[in-house]
Structures are given as structure tokens and as C-alpha cells.
N, C-alpha and C positions, 0 to 999 in steps of 0.2 A: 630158601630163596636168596640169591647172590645178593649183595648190599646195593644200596642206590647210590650211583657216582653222583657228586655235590659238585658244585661249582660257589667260588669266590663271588657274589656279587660286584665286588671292587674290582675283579681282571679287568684288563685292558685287552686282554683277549676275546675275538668278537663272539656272538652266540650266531653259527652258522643259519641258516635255512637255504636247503634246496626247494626248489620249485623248478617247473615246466613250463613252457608256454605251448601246449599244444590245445590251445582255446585262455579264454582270461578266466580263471573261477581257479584256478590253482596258484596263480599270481596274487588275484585279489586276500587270496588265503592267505598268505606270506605275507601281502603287506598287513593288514590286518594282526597278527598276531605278531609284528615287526613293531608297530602302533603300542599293543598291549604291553610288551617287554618292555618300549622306554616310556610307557606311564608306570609301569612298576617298577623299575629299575632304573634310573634316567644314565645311570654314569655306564653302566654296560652295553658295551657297542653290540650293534644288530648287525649283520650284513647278508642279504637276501642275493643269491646265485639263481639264476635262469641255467638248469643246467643243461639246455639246448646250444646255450653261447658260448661251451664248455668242449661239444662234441664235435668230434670228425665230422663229415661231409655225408658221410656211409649213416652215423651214428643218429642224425640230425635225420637223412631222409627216412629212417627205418622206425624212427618214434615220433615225430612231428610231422611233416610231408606228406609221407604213406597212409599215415594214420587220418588225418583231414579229408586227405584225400577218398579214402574208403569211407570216410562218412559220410561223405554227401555225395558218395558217387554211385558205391559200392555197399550199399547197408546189410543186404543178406549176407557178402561174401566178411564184413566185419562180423556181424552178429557170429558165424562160425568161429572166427578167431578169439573175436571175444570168452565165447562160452570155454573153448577149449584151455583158454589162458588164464583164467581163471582156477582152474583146476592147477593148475603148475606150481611149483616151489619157487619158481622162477621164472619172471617174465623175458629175459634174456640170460645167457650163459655169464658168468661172472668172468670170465675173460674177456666176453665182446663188451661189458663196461668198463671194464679196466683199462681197455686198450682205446675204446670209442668215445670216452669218457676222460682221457689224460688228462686234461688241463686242470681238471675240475680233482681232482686227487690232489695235483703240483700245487692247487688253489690250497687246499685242507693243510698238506704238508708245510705250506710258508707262514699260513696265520695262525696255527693250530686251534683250531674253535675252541672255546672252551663247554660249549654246548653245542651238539646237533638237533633241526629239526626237519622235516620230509612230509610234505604235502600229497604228496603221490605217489607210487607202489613204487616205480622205477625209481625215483627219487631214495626211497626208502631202501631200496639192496645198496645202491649206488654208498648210501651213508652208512649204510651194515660195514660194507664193505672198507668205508672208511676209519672205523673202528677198528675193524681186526689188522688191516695192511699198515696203517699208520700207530697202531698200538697205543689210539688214545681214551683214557680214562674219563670220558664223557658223557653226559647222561644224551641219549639220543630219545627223540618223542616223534612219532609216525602220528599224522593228523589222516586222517581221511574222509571229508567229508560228502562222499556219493553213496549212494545207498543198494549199494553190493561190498561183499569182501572178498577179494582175491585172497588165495591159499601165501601167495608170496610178499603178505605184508609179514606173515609169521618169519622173522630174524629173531634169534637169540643176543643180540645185541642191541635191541630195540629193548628202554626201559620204560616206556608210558606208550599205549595206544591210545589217542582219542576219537571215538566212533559215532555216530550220529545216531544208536539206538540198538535196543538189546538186542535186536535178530541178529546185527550183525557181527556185535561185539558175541553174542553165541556162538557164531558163525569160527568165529577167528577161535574160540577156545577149542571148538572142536578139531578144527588145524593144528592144534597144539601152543597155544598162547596162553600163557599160567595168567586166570581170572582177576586176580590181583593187579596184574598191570593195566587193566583196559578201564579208563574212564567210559561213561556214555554224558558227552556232557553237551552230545548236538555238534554244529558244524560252525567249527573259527569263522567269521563272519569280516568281510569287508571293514577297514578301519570307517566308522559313520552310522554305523547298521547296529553298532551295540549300547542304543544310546535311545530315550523314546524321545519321541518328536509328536508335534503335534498338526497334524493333518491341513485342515485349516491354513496356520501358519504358515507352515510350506508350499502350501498351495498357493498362498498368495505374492509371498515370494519368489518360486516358481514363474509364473505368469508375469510376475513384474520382468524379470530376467529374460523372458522369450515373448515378449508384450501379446500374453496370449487374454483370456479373457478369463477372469475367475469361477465367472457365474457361469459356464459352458462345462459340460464334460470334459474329459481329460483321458487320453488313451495313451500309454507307452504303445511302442512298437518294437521289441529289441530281438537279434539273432544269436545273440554273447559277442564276445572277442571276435569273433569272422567274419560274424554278419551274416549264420546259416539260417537257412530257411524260407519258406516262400516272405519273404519281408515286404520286396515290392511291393506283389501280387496282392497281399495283404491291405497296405494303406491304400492303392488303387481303388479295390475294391470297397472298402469303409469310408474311405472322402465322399465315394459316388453315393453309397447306400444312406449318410447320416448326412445332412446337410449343416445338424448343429456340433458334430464331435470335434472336436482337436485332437490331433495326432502330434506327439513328440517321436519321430523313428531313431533308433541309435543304431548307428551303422557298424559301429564299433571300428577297427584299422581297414575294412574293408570299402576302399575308396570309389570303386568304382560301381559298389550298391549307393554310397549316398550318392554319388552324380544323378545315377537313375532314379532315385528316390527325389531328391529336390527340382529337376525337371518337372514331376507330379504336380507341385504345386503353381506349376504355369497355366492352367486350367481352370483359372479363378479359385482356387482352393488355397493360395500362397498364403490368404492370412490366418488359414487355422492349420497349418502344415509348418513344420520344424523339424530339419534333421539336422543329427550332430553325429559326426566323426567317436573316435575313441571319449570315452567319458571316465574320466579319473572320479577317485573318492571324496574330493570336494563338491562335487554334484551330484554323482550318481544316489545317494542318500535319498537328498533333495527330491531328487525327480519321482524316486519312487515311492516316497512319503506323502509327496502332492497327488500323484495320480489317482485315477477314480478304478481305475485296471491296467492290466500289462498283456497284450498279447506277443508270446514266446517263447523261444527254445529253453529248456525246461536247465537243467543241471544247478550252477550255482545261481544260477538268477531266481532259480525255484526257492530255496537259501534265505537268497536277500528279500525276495517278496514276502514271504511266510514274516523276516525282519521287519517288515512297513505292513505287515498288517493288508497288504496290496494283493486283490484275487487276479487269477492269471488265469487265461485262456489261450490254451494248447492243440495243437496239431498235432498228432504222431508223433516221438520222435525217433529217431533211428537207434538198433538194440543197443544195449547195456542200461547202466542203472536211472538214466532219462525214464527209462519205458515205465521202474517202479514209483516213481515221482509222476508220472503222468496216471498212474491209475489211484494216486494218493491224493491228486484235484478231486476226484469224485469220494471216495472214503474219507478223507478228513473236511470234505465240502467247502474245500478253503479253493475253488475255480471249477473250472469246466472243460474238462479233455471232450475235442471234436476232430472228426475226419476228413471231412471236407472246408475248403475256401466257403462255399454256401452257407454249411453248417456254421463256420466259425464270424459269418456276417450276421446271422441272423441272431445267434447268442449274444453279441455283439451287442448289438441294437435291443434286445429284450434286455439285457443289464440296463444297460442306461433306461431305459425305459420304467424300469422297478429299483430305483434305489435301493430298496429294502432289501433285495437280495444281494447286494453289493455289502450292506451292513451286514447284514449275519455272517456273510463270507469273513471279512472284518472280524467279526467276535473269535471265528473259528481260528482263522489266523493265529490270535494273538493268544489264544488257547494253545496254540502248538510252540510258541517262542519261546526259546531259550538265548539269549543273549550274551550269557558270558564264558561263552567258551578261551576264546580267547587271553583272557583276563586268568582263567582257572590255570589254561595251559602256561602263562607268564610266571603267575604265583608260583606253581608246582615248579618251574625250572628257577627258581632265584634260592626256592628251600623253604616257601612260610605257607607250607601245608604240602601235606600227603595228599594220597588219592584216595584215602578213605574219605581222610580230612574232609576233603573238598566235593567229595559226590554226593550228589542227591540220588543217586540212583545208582546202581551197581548189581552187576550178575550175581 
């Protein structure tokens, strides 16, 4: 096995991470282990790349745009893409990032990282790539925290993978990824998320901050970063059905869901109705620490719920590894995957109704948490432990 490139803890050259923005759960991942490197390391600069801010116009609509767009528009004709691309060595040609991807190369070549890190499969060639073209001696670390593995996280230039569980990190070996470099150490988590809190307290907190009522139920309503899914439809429906719930809805950048959503509560409903805009890691913790549930879209908010101990009720989501997360509500009995608006009222209303099964959710939860990814992936790049060192678990 080739040697592990080391980095200076004392450069002043920064530790790269690519990230995407084609939804917030691969951003929040970046910042997050952005957080964990300056508590480990404080004098080693971080700098976090969106590499959608990086690409062409062509580049931009072909991975962000296109891709959104087939999700909520499109779900069969992505499901096919997905499956097929999946299977690939490659999610795109290494020339069409090279060339759709420029800036974010001329970005690598002027600061020269002294570490790489890649949140997402694209992200991850993109930094393969910048390893072999800029000829630099860096340890590169592939995080992926969704619960499928594409064939095309397997680079040879990739020195740590961190996977959220042995199927997948199997998955990647039998791709050909030498077993040795794959932690399974769970999914780098939102800077906030890796820290226990105490229920109660937030809660009241919480409520002080949106003068909501402590002694009332408490429902999130979130779609991720876009604001997918029936959201509206959603808190319409539950104002009308529970006359005692409180709804906090997170609209996330998608502005023209919270207009619609905060109209809702002109219907006498205003004082137990709150929506908010984008929610940064100073709250977002909070919010879902206090809650009593969360209904929504599954991916990294799946993640950070299982992190607050917080059960979550789901709708369908459209294919790729959402759909595994949605059948793991019922197998790890940490929520309740439902089909219908009806269905997902009425489960709704029977939660609250039986606390009890809200606690046990709660226990399973927190049964499944794993908390310091982040902190391991930091450790492991400054040099004060291996990946033997540092696993609890390993292939």
C-alpha cells in the first residue's frame, strides 16, 4: 500500500473542501467538518469551495439546474439516470470537468491545498483530478454521506473514504477500493449536530425565540435547501386537522414557498404558524432538538434528525438513496414512511396523541447515532491517528 501523504499542521496553506450546492446537506457537510478541523487544528486555514461557483454556464446547468429540476419534475426519468450512473467509473468525462470546471482547478493551482476534501462523487473526480493534473502530494478524503455508493467514488488518488455503513463501504471494496482506506464512521454532520443537547432546554428556548408555547406540541416542517415537497399542502393540511399543533415550516432559499406558506397563517392559525427562510447552523440544531417531530424530505435532514434524537415523517421520496432512508423510518423505527397527504395527517395526529411512541422513536434514534465523524475525519487529516486508530468498526 502506497504511503499516506501528511500535511504540516502549521501550513498556512489552506485544507481545500469541495462541495455542491445541488440541495443544502452537502454544504452543511463541509461546513461542518470545516468547524471540526479549526477545533482540531485552529492555526490551519479551512476554505470551503461551492464547486457549482466554479463552473461554466453548460457545467452549472448539467449538474445543478438539470438535476433539480428532474427531481421534482422528472422522478422516473431521474431514477433511470441515476441507476445507470451509478454503475459508471465516471459521472462525467474527465475532460468535461476540466474544461466546465476551470476556475476551480486555477482556484487549487494558486493556493495549493495542502489537503483535499470531497463531499460528493463529482466533487471527488474533480479533486482525483486535481491531484494527478496539478501533481500535488496531498492526502485527499471522499466523505459521502447518502446511503448508496456510486462505482465513481473509486479514485486511486483518494486516501481515506468515509461511508455511513458497511453495505456501502462493501459496496466500494468490491469496486475495487483497498479495505483499508474506508472508515465506516457514519455521516460528517452539520457543525451543532455533534454535540448532545438537552431536549427540554431547547425546547424552551426555542419557543422563547418564535414566542411559541412550550406546553403545546411542536412539528418541524422542512423540504431541505429548496424547499421540495408537498410543504404547503402539508402545514395546510395539519393547522386544519390539530387545532393544538405548532408548526415551525423551513422553507429553506425557496422564497416563494415561504410567501405561500406564511399567508397560511392568516386564517387564525398566525399564532401557532412560523416560517423561516434559509436556516443556518446556529439554529438549525435548536430547532430540531426542541421539536416533538419533523415532517420531511429525507436525505441529510434524515442525518441531522437521527442527530436530535427527532422522529421524522415521510412521503415518498423520489429515486436514489432518499428511497433507502425512507424504508430505514420503519426498520430502525426511528419515524414513519406514509403515502398519502391523508396518511401522513392522521399519523401525524396519532404521534402526538401517544407520546410514548414518540419516546421510543427517541431511544431508537439515539441508538443509531454516531456523532463524531467529523471530529475523526479532522483528527485523521492533521496526523493524531490512523484509520485503524480511530474505527470502531471497519470491513
Amino acid at each position: 500500500m502506497r504511503q499516506r501523504p501528511m500535511i504540516d499542521p502549521r501550513s498556512d496553506r489552506p485544507v481545500l473542501i469541495l462541495t455542491i450546492a445541488n440541495g443544502a446537506g452537502h454544504i452543511r457537510t463541509a461546513q461542518g467538518i470545516a468547524a471540526a478541523i479549526n477545533a482540531t487544528q485552529p492555526s490551519l486555514p479551512v476554505m470551503i469551495a461551492d464547486v457549482a461557483d466554479y463552473m461554466t454556464s453548460v457545467a452549472r446547468f448539467t449538474h445543478v439546474s438539470a438535476y433539480l429540476w428532474l427531481v421534482k419534475h422528472a422522478p422516473a426519468a431521474w431514477d433511470r439516470i441515476d441507476r445507470y450512473q451509478k454503475q459508471q467509473t465516471h459521472t462525467s468525462p474527465e475532460w468535461f470537468y476540466r474544461r466546465g470546471c476551470r476556475s476551480i482547478f486555477e482556484l487549487a493551482r494558486r493556493v495549493r491545498p495542502c489537503a483535499l476534501v470531497a463531499t460528493e462523487v463529482g466533487c471527488c473526480e474533480i479533486a482525483a483530478l486535481m491531484k494527478r493534473d496539478l501533481a500535488l502530494d496531498v492526502p485527499l478524503v471522499a466523505i459521502n454521506d447518502d446511503f448508496d455508493a456510486d462505482r465513481a467514488w473509486v479514485q486511486p488518488e483518494v486516501d481515506l473514504y468515509c461511508f455511513v455503513s458497511e453495505q456501502y463501504g462493501g459496496e466500494l471494496v468490491r469496486y475495487g477500493a483497498e479495505p483499508e482506506r474506508i472508515a465506516i464512521w457514519g455521516a460528517p454532520l452539520a457543525d451543532g449536530f455533534d454535540i448532545p443537547r438537552d431536549h427540554k432546554k431547547e425546547r424552551a428556548e426555542v419557543c422563547h425565540w418564535l414566542e411559541l408555547d412550550p406546553q403545546r406540541p411542536l412539528a418541524l416542517i422542512a423540504g431541505g435547501g429548496e424547499g421540495l415537497g408537498r410543504i404547503e399542502a402539508a402545514t395546510a393540511a395539519l393547522l386544519q386537522a390539530d387545532s393544538a399543533l405548532q408548526i415551525v415550516v423551513l422553507a429553506g432559499r425557496n422564497e416563494r414557498l415561504r410567501s405561500r406558506c406564511e399567508r397560511l397563517g392568516r386564517n387564525g392559525a398566525g399564532k401557532r404558524l412560523r416560517v423561516l427562510g434559509w436556516t443556518g447552523p446556529e439554529h438549525m440544531p435548536k430547532l430540531m432538538h426542541a421539536a416533538d417531530l419533523m415532517i420531511s424530505k429525507l436525505g441529510g435532514m434524515f442525518n441531522e434528525a437521527i442527530a436530535a434524537a427527532l422522529p421524522i415523517v415521510a412521503l415518498e421520496p423520489p429515486p436514489g438513496s432518499e428511497r433507502v432512508q425512507y424504508q430505514l423510518l420503519e426498520e430502525w423505527q426511528v419515524g414513519c414512511p406514509v403515502h398519502t397527504l391523508g396518511e401522513l395527517v392522521a399519523t401525524v395526529k396519532g404521534l402526538i396523541a401517544h407520546p410514548e411512541r414518540l419516546s421510543t422513536m427517541r431511544e431508537h434514534a439515539r441508538a443509531r447515532q454516531k456523532l463524531d465523524a467529523s471530529r475523526r475525519i479532522a483528527a485523521w487529516l492533521v496526523g493524531s491517528g490512523s484509520v485503524s486508530q480511530q474505527m470502531s468498526d471497519k470491513l
